[in-house]
N, C-alpha and C positions, 0 to 999 in steps of 0.2 A: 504494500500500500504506500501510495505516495505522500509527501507532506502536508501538499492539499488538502487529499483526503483524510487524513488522519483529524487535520486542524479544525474541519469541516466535522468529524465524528466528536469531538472533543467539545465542540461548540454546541453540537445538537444533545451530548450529552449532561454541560452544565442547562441548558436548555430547557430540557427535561425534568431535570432535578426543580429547577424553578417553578414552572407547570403543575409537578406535584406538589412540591408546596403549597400552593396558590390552591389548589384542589381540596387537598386538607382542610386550611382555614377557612376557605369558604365555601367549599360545598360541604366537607367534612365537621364544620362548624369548630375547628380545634387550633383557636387563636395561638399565636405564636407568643414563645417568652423572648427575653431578650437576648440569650445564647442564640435561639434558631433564626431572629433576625440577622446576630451579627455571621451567622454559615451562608446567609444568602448574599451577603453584598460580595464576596467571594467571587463567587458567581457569576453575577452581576458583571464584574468585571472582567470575566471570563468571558462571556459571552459578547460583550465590546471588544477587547481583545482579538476575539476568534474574527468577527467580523474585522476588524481593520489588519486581523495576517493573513488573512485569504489573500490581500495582495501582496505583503508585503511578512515574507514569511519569518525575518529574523525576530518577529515578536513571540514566535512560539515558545520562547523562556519564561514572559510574563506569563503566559497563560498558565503553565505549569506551576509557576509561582503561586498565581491564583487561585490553583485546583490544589493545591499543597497546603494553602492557607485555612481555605473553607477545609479540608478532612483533618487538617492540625484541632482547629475550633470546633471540629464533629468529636474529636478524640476526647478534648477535653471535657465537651456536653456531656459526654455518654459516660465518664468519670464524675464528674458530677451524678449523674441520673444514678448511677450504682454507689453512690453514699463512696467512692473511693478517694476523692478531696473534697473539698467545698467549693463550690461556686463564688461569683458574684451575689454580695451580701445582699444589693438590691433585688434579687430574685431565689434566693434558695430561704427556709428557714433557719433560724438563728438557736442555738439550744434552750432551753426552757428552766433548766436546772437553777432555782434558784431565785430567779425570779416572782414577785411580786403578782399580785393580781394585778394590779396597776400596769407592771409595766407590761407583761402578758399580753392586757388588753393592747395595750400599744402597740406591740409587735405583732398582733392579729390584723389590727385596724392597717398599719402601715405596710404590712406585706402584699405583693402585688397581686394581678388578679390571676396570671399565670406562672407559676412556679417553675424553674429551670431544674429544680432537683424531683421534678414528678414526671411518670414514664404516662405521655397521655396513651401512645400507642406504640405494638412491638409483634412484630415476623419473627419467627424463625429465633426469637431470646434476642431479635436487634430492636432498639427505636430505631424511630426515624434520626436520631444524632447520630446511631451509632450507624445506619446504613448510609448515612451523608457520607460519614467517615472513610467507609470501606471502596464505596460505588467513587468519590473525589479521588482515593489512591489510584485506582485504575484511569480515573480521566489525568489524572500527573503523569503518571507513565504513557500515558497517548501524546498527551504534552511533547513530550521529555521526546518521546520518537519520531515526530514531528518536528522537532527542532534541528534532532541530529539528522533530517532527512535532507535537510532545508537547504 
């Protein structure tokens, strides 16, 4: 396969990725937190990219950059989702030990509406953080091959 091609598969594959997203939250009703917005602008940028290396193919590094970026930020989500670190404070919950009724309520009321450490949905033992993650490595590596085709 040529680089074209390749750059072209890479493009319609963050593409995709988007599409589902977009699918989810609103046909699937399952608003995003703010982990799985920052896996989309990835993407996003990916899919610019792809369009401006169809002609000019020495951009296939960014794209891979891009697709490395968004499955780096799928990797971390999906460690969070599995209680393996903690997330961003504005989106995961805070521990409870200790606390007040007072301030309890606080951090009830202040918590957001969509949580980053909750699995809304899961294939196969993946979320969607964790299949961003896995489905972005192979769009890097199409990257990556595209580049060195170029």
């Amino acid at each position: 396969m040529n680089s074209f091609r390749l750059i072209l598969l890479a493009t319609l594959g963050s593409t995709l990725l988007i599409l589902g997203a977009l699918a989810f939250q609103f046909i699937g009703e399952m608003p995003p937190c703010k982990l799985c917005y920052w896996q989309r602008y990835p993407h996003v940028a990916a899919i610019a990219i792809g369009a401006l290396a169809l002609g000019q193919r020495g951009l296939a590094w960014l794209g891979a950059a891009a697709a490395a970026t968004t499955a780096g930020i799928g990797i971390y989500h999906s460690g969070v989702e599995q209680g393996w670190w903690e997330g961003p404070t504005t989106c995961t919950s805070g521990p409870i030990g200790g606390l007040s009724t007072d301030d309890l309520l606080n951090q009830i009321m202040a918590a957001p509406l969509v949580r980053c450490d909750e699995i809304p949905w899961e294939m196969f033992g993946l979320s969607m953080a964790g299949w961003n993650a896995l489905i972005s490595l192979g769009l890097t590596a199409i990257w990556i091959m595209a580049a060195r085709r170029a």
